[in-house]
C-alpha positions, 0 to 999 in steps of 0.5 A: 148803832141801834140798842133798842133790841138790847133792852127789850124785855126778853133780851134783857131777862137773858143778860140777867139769867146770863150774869147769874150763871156768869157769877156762879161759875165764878164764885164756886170755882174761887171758892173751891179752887181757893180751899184746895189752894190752901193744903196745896200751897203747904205742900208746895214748900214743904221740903219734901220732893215726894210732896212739893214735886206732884204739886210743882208738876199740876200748877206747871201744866194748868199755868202753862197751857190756855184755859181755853184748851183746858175746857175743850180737854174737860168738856169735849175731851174727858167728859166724851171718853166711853169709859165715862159715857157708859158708866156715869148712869151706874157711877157716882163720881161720873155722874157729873160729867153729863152737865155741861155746868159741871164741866166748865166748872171743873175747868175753871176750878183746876185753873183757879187752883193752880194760880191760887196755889203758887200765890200762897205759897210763895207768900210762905215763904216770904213770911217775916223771919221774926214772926217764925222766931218769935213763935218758935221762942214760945214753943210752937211746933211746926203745924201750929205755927204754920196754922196759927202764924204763917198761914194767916199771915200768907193768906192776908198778904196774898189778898191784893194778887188775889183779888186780881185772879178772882176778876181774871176768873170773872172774865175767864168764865166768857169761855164758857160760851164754848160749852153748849147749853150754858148761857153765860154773858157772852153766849147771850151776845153771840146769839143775839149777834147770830139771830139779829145780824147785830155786831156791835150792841150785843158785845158792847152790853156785855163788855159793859156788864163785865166792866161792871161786875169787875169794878164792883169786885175791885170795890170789894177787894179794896174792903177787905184789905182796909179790913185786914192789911191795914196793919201793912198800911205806913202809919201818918206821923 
């Protein structure tokens, strides 16, 4: 194997403009996904059906189905229709849909959401029953205490999942390679695959960025939870 195009210069200013468009669909689309989760996941148990059955029904569908389909819905389904074609020049909200960032972002973000979702929620509703007691004996309603009690809580414990969706999503975002005019990590590796007749070199770079970019997050992650779960963590003798 020969990696000596792999770091020419020019090649090497892709893969970082590459890492840079990687990390941005990443990090708008769990940010985003992660706030939306939030509202979502409170109605998903709430024990209204006209409020947890909408919820139930949306992360059903985007877990069920491939993201995959999904971007190919966004991109090359939605995004095409007439209706949305003819007026995004004279619309505001439609707009978006002529940037090809706009539509594997979307994607990315409904798919987030969804996982995000059920994760808050059922750490929810797995809350110590003694800290709801405890709170309701000091005469906390109900959306005080899920603001200023279940809700913290849920969200510290559900830090280790959600570490794991985040990096899923890191390396999801290689879907985006399907969607033209977006150069992420491995749409760098399939030009460079399809104009120097390389095969191994180009993919092997990338998997190392991606391995690279996912170990550095599991870093992060295990911060965060020293951080804020160490009250979890069984006390030394």
């Amino acid at each position: 194997m020969d990696f000596s195009s792999i770091f020419e210069p020019d090649t090497l200013r892709m893969f970082a403009q590459a890492i840079l468009v990687s990390l941005e669909l990443t990090i708008i689309s769990v940010v985003i996904g992660g706030l939306c989760a939030i509202p979502l996941a409170i109605m998903r148990v709430s024990r209204k059906r006209w409020l947890s059955l909408p919820v139930w029904l949306y992360t059903y569908i985007m877990r069920g189905t491939p993201m995959l389909i999904q971007v190919y819905l966004i991109y090359y389904g939605l995004a095409q229709l007439d209706i949305i074609q003819n007026n995004w020049d004279t619309v505001p909200l439609l707009k978006p849909f002529k940037d090809a960032f706009f539509c594997a972002v979307l994607a990315f973000t409904l798919n987030t959401c969804a996982y995000t979702t059920e994760m808050i929620a059922g750490a929810i509703r797995n809350t110590n029953h003694g800290e709801i007691e405890a709170a309701r004996a000091m005469g906390m309603g109900n959306w005080q205490l899920m603001r200023r009690i279940v809700l913290p809580s849920a969200l510290r414990r559900t830090l280790p999942a959600y570490s794991n969706e985040v990096i899923m999503m890191l390396q999801g975002t290689s879907l985006a390679s399907t969607v033209p005019a977006l150069t992420d990590i491995t749409n760098v590796a399939d030009r460079i695959r399809s104009e120097q007749y390389l095969v191994f070199e180009p993919y092997l770079t990338a998997g190392a960025i991606y391995m690279a970019l996912t170990f550095t997050l599991v870093w992060l992650f295990k911060l965060a939870e020293r951080r804020w779960l160490s009250y979890l963590q069984p006390r030394k003798g």
